[in-house]
ROVEXVEX-806761 format. One line per 10 residues: number of its first residue (from 0); for each residue x, z, y of C-alpha. Coordinates in steps of 0.1 Angstrom, whole numbers. Layout:
NUM> X Z Y | ...
This chain:
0> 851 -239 1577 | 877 -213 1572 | 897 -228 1536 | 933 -236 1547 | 936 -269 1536 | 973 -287 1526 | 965 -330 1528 | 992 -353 1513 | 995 -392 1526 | 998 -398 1559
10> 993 -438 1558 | 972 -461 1575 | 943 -442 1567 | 954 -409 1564 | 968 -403 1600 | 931 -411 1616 | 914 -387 1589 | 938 -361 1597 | 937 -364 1635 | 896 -363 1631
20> 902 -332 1603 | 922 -310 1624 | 892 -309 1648 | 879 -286 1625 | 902 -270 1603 | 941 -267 1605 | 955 -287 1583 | 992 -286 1570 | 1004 -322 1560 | 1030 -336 1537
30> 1043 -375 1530 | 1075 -386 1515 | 1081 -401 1546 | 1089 -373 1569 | 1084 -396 1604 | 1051 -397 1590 | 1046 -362 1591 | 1062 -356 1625 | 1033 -382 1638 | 1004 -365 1621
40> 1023 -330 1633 | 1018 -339 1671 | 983 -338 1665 | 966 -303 1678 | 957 -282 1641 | 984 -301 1623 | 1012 -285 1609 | 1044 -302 1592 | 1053 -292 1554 | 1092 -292 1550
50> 1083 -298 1511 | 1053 -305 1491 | 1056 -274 1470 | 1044 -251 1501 | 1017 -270 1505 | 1006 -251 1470 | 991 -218 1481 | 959 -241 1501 | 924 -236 1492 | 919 -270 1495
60> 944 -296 1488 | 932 -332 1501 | 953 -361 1488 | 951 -399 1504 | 971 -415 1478 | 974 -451 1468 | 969 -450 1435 | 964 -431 1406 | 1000 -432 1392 | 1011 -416 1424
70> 985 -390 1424 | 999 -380 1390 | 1033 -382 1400 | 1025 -361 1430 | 1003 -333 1408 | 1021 -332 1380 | 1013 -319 1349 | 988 -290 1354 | 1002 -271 1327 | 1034 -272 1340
80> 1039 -245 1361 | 1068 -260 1379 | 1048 -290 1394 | 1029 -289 1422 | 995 -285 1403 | 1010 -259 1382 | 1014 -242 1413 | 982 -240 1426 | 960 -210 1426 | 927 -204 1405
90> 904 -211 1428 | 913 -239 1448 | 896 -274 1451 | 914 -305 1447 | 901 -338 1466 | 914 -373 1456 | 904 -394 1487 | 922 -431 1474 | 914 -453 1453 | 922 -444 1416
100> 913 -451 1380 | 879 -437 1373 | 889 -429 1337 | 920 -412 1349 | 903 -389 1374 | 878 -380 1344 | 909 -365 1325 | 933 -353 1356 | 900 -329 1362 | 897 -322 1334
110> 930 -311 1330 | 928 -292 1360 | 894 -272 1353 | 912 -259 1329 | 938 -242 1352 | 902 -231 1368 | 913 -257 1399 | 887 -278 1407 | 880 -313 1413 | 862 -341 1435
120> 870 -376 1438 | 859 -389 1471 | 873 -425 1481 | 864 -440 1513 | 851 -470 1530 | 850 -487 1561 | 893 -492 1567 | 915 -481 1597 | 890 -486 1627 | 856 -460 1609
130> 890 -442 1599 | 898 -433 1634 | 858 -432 1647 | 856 -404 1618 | 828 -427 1609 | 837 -432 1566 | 816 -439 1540 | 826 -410 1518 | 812 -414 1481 | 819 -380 1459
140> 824 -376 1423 | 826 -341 1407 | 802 -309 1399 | 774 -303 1425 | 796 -266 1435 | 827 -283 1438 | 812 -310 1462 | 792 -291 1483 | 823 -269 1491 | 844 -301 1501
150> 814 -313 1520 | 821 -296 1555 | 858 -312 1554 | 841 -345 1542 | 819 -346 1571 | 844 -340 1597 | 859 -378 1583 | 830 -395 1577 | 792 -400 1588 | 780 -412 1555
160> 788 -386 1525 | 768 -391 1492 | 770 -371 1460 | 769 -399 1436 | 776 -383 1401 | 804 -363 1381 | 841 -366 1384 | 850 -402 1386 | 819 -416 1395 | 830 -420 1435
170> 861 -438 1418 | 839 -461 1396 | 818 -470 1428 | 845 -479 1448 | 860 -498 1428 | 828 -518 1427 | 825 -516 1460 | 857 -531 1468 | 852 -557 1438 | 822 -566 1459
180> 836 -568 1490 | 861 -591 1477 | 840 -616 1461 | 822 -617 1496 | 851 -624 1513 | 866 -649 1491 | 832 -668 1487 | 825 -669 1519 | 867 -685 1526 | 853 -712 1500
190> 821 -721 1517 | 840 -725 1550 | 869 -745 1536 | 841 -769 1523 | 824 -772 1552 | 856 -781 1570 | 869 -807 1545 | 833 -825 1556 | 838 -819 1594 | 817 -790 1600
200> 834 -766 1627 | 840 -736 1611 | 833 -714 1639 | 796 -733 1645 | 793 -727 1607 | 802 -684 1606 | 775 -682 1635 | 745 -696 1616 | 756 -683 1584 | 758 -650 1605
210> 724 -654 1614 | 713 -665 1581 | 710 -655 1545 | 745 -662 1539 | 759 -639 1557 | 778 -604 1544 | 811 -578 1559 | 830 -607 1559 | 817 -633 1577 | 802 -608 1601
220> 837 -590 1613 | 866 -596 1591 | 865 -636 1593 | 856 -647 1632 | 886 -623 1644 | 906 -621 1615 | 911 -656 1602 | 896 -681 1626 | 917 -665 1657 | 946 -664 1631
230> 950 -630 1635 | 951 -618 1600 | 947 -578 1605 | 920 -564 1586 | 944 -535 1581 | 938 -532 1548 | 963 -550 1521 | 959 -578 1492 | 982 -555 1469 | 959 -528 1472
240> 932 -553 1473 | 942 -568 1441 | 944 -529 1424 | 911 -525 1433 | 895 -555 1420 | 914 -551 1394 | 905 -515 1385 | 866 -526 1390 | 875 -554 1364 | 889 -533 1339
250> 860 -506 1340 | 837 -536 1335 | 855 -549 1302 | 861 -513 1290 | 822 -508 1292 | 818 -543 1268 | 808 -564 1298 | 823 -596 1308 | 819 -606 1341 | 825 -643 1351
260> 826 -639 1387 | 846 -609 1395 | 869 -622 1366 | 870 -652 1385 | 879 -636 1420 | 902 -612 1404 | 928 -644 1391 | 921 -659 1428 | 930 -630 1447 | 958 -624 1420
270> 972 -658 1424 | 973 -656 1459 | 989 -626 1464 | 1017 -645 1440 | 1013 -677 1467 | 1016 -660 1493 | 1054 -647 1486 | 1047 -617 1514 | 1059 -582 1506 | 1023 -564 1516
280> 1001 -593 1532 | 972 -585 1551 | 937 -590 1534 | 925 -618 1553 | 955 -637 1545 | 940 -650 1516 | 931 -677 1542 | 964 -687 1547 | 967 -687 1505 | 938 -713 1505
290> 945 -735 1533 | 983 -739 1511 | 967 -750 1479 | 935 -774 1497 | 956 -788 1532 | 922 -769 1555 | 933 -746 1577 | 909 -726 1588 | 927 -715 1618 | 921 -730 1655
């Protein structure tokens, strides 16, 4: 791999991906918050940007965003030669690694192809700790050129890269995923809290769901560690939980469907988020959230 790549969002998830990135590539980096980029700069391969704007002339531009607003607020209008897509180069590759609206990734790449700047959506799964193991699920969106260029830098994050349709499609199917996830997680917080209320022990009840049909991510390593020894530290967040879901939800009622139980654990995950009164809770406290509005706490 020889592209000089520019990556933009050094978060929870993008420090890891950048630490495992520079392994094989040097990578400049660039976040609004500049002690963020001093951390990822102390990294061998990793160079700090003093501003996003030189981070313009890369072949490959790799952003870790949290959502599709700020991805558009970071590019810019492409036809705008003053933002920073305006400023990139015929020729170079853009890859959207968050989460963001399918439908908006269709017509950002749109945009862009026509700047002859290419495109690939390429969300990730698996949170902080397969973040770190460079050990993602990578699904990619875009044209089969575009991915297969981004696919070297993919694989130096991840283990598990598929090629799962046009632009947007990675975005779609995470969106699903995480839709999925959710509804695993919360149904699985429901089961439990029943069990409780009729004196089950919820630990005695996670291992021999774990070991039988019941069982899904959730009760398998988020809930034992997470919520029954009350640490609630998934590491990955209910607001970005909820704009997920709620993304997945949307691209299910655009498409004429109506889909009871993800509507269903959209509102619960919404109205716990409001519940819960936190700034950025953790995931996993949508335990705390149901324990408030039934009186079982999960936690021992």
């Amino acid at each position: 791999m020889t592209d000089a790549v520019t990556f933009v969002g050094l978060g929870t998830m993008g420090q890891p991906m950048v630490r495992n990135l520079a392994r094989s590539v040097p990578v400049s980096v660039f976040d609004a918050n500049p002690d963020a980029v001093q951390a990822a700069a102390r990294n061998d391969g990793v160079t700090a940007l003093a501003g996003l704007a030189d981070g313009s002339g890369a072949d490959v531009v790799i952003l870790m965003l949290p959502s599709s607003a700020v991805v558009e607020r970071v590019l810019g209008d492409p036809g705008d030669p003053g933002s920073f897509a305006g400023r990139l180069r015929p020729g170079t590759l853009v890859v959207d690694m968050g989460s963001s609206v399918p439908r908006v990734t269709q017509e950002l790449a749109t945009r862009l192809r026509e700047r002859e700047v290419a495109m690939v959506d390429a969300p990730v799964s698996g949170g902080p700790r397969k973040a770190a193991t460079a050990e993602l699920t990578i699904m990619a969106g875009g044209r089969a050129e575009d991915y297969e260029r981004a696919l070297p830098l993919l694989r130096a994050m991840g283990t598990s890269v598929t090629h799962v349709g046009p632009a947007g499609s990675a975005h779609a199917l995470k969106a699903l995923n995480n839709l999925l996830s959710a509804i695993g997680l919360v149904g699985a917080l429901e089961v439990l809290t029943v069990g409780t209320k009729f004196g089950l022990d919820p630990r005695t009840m996670l291992d021999v769901i774990n070991s039988s049909t019941g069982r899904n991510q959730s009760t398998e390593v988020k809930i034992g560690p997470e919520v029954l020894d009350g640490r609630f530290q998934v590491g990955f967040s209910l607001p970005l939980t909820v704009k997920d879901i709620t993304t997945a939800l949307d691209l299910s009622t655009s498409l004429g469907l109506s889909p009871e139980v993800s509507r269903a654990c959209v509102r619960f995950c919404q109205a716990a988020l409001a519940g819960l009164g936190e700034e950025n809770p953790d995931q996993s406290e949508i335990a705390r959230y149901l324990a408030k509005v039934t009186g079982v706490d999960l936690t021992r």
